[in-house]
Residue, then its C-alpha position, 0 to 999 in steps of 0.5 A: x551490505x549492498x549499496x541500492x539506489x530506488x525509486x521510491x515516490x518519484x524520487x530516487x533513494x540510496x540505501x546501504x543494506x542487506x540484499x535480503x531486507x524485505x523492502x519494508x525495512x528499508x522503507x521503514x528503518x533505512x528510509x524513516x517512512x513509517x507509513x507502510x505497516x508491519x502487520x503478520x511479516x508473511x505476506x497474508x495480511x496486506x498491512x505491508x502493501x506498497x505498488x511496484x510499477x503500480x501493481x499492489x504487492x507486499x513489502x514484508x516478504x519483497x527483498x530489496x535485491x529484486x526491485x532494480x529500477x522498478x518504482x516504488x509508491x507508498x501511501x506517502x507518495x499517493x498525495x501530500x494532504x490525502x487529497x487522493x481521491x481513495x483517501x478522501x472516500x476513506x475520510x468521508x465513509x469513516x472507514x478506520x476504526x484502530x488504523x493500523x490496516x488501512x494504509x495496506x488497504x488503501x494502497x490495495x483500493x488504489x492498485x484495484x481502481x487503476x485496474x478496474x475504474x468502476x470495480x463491481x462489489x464482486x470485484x472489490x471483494x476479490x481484489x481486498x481479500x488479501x487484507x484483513x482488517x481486525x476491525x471488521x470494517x469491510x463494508x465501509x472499505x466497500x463503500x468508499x471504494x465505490x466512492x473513489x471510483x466516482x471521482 
Protein backbone atom coordinates (compact mmCIF):
# COMPACT_ATOMS: atom_id res chain seq x y z
CA UNK A 1 0.00 0.00 0.00
CA UNK A 2 1.16 3.80 -0.97
CA UNK A 3 -0.20 6.68 0.32
CA UNK A 4 -1.10 9.22 -2.93
CA UNK A 5 -2.45 12.87 -2.54
CA UNK A 6 -4.78 13.76 -6.17
CA UNK A 7 -6.08 16.10 -7.58
CA UNK A 8 -9.51 15.23 -8.22
CA UNK A 9 -12.42 18.01 -9.21
CA UNK A 10 -10.39 20.83 -7.97
CA UNK A 11 -9.87 19.56 -4.84
CA UNK A 12 -7.06 17.45 -3.29
CA UNK A 13 -7.81 13.68 -2.16
CA UNK A 14 -5.56 11.29 -0.06
CA UNK A 15 -5.66 7.81 -0.60
CA UNK A 16 -4.08 4.60 0.76
CA UNK A 17 -3.95 2.09 -1.99
CA UNK A 18 -2.16 -0.14 -4.45
CA UNK A 19 0.04 1.82 -6.78
CA UNK A 20 -1.39 -0.50 -9.23
CA UNK A 21 -5.39 0.12 -8.57
CA UNK A 22 -6.83 1.56 -11.99
CA UNK A 23 -7.76 5.28 -10.90
CA UNK A 24 -11.52 3.88 -11.27
CA UNK A 25 -11.28 2.07 -7.97
CA UNK A 26 -9.86 4.72 -6.30
CA UNK A 27 -12.37 6.81 -7.37
CA UNK A 28 -14.93 4.45 -7.03
CA UNK A 29 -14.48 2.35 -3.83
CA UNK A 30 -11.66 4.69 -1.91
CA UNK A 31 -13.09 7.83 -2.83
CA UNK A 32 -17.23 6.98 -2.99
CA UNK A 33 -17.48 8.89 -6.25
CA UNK A 34 -19.71 6.26 -8.12
CA UNK A 35 -19.96 8.36 -11.23
CA UNK A 36 -17.51 7.27 -13.50
CA UNK A 37 -18.79 3.60 -14.55
CA UNK A 38 -17.13 0.29 -15.11
CA UNK A 39 -18.09 -0.83 -18.44
CA UNK A 40 -15.55 -3.75 -20.30
CA UNK A 41 -12.33 -3.06 -17.26
CA UNK A 42 -10.11 -3.01 -20.70
CA UNK A 43 -10.04 0.47 -21.89
CA UNK A 44 -12.76 -0.35 -25.04
CA UNK A 45 -15.74 1.08 -24.07
CA UNK A 46 -15.18 4.42 -22.91
CA UNK A 47 -17.66 3.92 -19.56
CA UNK A 48 -14.81 4.64 -17.51
CA UNK A 49 -13.70 7.90 -19.20
CA UNK A 50 -12.59 10.63 -16.85
CA UNK A 51 -10.05 13.92 -18.26
CA UNK A 52 -6.31 14.14 -17.08
CA UNK A 53 -5.05 17.77 -17.54
CA UNK A 54 -8.68 17.78 -19.69
CA UNK A 55 -7.62 15.16 -22.12
CA UNK A 56 -10.14 12.30 -22.09
CA UNK A 57 -8.59 9.09 -20.97
CA UNK A 58 -9.91 5.77 -19.55
CA UNK A 59 -9.79 5.29 -15.81
CA UNK A 60 -10.00 1.14 -16.04
CA UNK A 61 -6.81 0.53 -16.99
CA UNK A 62 -4.91 4.01 -15.68
CA UNK A 63 -2.85 2.86 -12.39
CA UNK A 64 -2.90 5.57 -9.62
CA UNK A 65 0.99 5.21 -9.55
CA UNK A 66 1.29 7.31 -12.91
CA UNK A 67 -1.06 10.31 -12.13
CA UNK A 68 1.20 12.48 -9.84
CA UNK A 69 0.20 15.95 -9.74
CA UNK A 70 -2.05 15.71 -12.84
CA UNK A 71 -5.58 16.76 -12.55
CA UNK A 72 -8.41 14.59 -12.46
CA UNK A 73 -12.16 15.71 -13.34
CA UNK A 74 -14.99 13.17 -13.30
CA UNK A 75 -18.57 13.88 -14.31
CA UNK A 76 -18.81 15.24 -10.52
CA UNK A 77 -16.70 17.74 -11.27
CA UNK A 78 -18.23 19.07 -14.43
CA UNK A 79 -21.00 21.10 -12.45
CA UNK A 80 -23.20 20.56 -9.15
CA UNK A 81 -26.72 20.72 -10.93
CA UNK A 82 -25.80 19.57 -14.82
CA UNK A 83 -25.76 22.89 -15.53
CA UNK A 84 -22.64 22.05 -18.07
CA UNK A 85 -23.65 22.92 -21.18
CA UNK A 86 -22.86 19.06 -22.73
CA UNK A 87 -25.04 18.02 -19.89
CA UNK A 88 -27.79 20.35 -20.44
CA UNK A 89 -27.86 19.21 -24.39
CA UNK A 90 -27.73 15.61 -23.28
CA UNK A 91 -31.18 16.36 -21.14
CA UNK A 92 -32.80 18.38 -23.94
CA UNK A 93 -31.92 15.44 -26.95
CA UNK A 94 -33.17 12.72 -24.37
CA UNK A 95 -29.87 11.34 -25.24
CA UNK A 96 -30.06 7.87 -22.53
CA UNK A 97 -32.01 5.29 -22.74
CA UNK A 98 -30.37 2.57 -19.80
CA UNK A 99 -27.81 5.33 -18.65
CA UNK A 100 -25.00 3.34 -17.96
CA UNK A 101 -22.76 4.97 -20.68
CA UNK A 102 -23.34 8.38 -20.80
CA UNK A 103 -21.14 9.60 -18.13
CA UNK A 104 -18.06 8.11 -20.54
CA UNK A 105 -19.79 9.70 -23.17
CA UNK A 106 -20.44 12.76 -22.01
CA UNK A 107 -16.90 13.14 -20.51
CA UNK A 108 -15.62 12.17 -24.15
CA UNK A 109 -18.16 15.00 -25.69
CA UNK A 110 -16.84 17.39 -23.08
CA UNK A 111 -12.69 16.66 -23.95
CA UNK A 112 -14.01 16.71 -27.85
CA UNK A 113 -15.64 20.35 -27.41
CA UNK A 114 -12.64 21.65 -25.50
CA UNK A 115 -10.51 20.36 -28.60
CA UNK A 116 -12.64 21.32 -31.13
CA UNK A 117 -15.69 23.99 -30.45
CA UNK A 118 -17.51 23.42 -33.33
CA UNK A 119 -16.53 19.52 -33.99
CA UNK A 120 -18.07 18.65 -37.58
CA UNK A 121 -20.20 15.11 -37.68
CA UNK A 122 -16.79 13.55 -39.08
CA UNK A 123 -15.19 14.87 -36.13
CA UNK A 124 -17.98 13.68 -33.48
CA UNK A 125 -17.70 10.43 -34.99
CA UNK A 126 -14.11 9.98 -34.59
CA UNK A 127 -13.93 11.56 -31.44
CA UNK A 128 -17.02 9.23 -29.88
CA UNK A 129 -16.05 6.20 -31.43
CA UNK A 130 -14.00 4.86 -28.41
CA UNK A 131 -17.45 4.65 -26.43
CA UNK A 132 -20.37 2.23 -27.01
CA UNK A 133 -23.50 2.60 -26.34
CA UNK A 134 -25.48 -0.68 -25.95
CA UNK A 135 -28.61 1.58 -26.68
CA UNK A 136 -27.62 2.53 -29.97
CA UNK A 137 -28.54 6.09 -29.29
CA UNK A 138 -25.35 7.63 -31.27
CA UNK A 139 -27.50 10.09 -33.19
CA UNK A 140 -28.92 11.73 -30.57
CA UNK A 141 -25.26 11.91 -28.80
CA UNK A 142 -24.65 13.79 -32.10
CA UNK A 143 -27.20 15.99 -32.01
CA UNK A 144 -26.62 16.99 -28.44
CA UNK A 145 -22.99 17.43 -29.13
CA UNK A 146 -23.69 20.04 -31.85
CA UNK A 147 -26.06 21.62 -29.41
CA UNK A 148 -23.44 21.92 -26.67
CA UNK A 149 -21.27 23.39 -29.30
CA UNK A 150 -23.79 26.31 -29.81
CA UNK A 151 -23.97 27.36 -26.26
Amino acid sequence: MAKYKLKINGKTKEVEVEPSTPILWVLRDSLNMPGTKYGCGIAQCGACTVHLNGMAVRSCQLPVSTIGNQEITTIEGLSEDASHPVQKAWLEHDVAQCGYCQTGQIMSAVALLKSNPNPSDEDIEASMSGNICRCGTYLRIKEAIKTAAKS
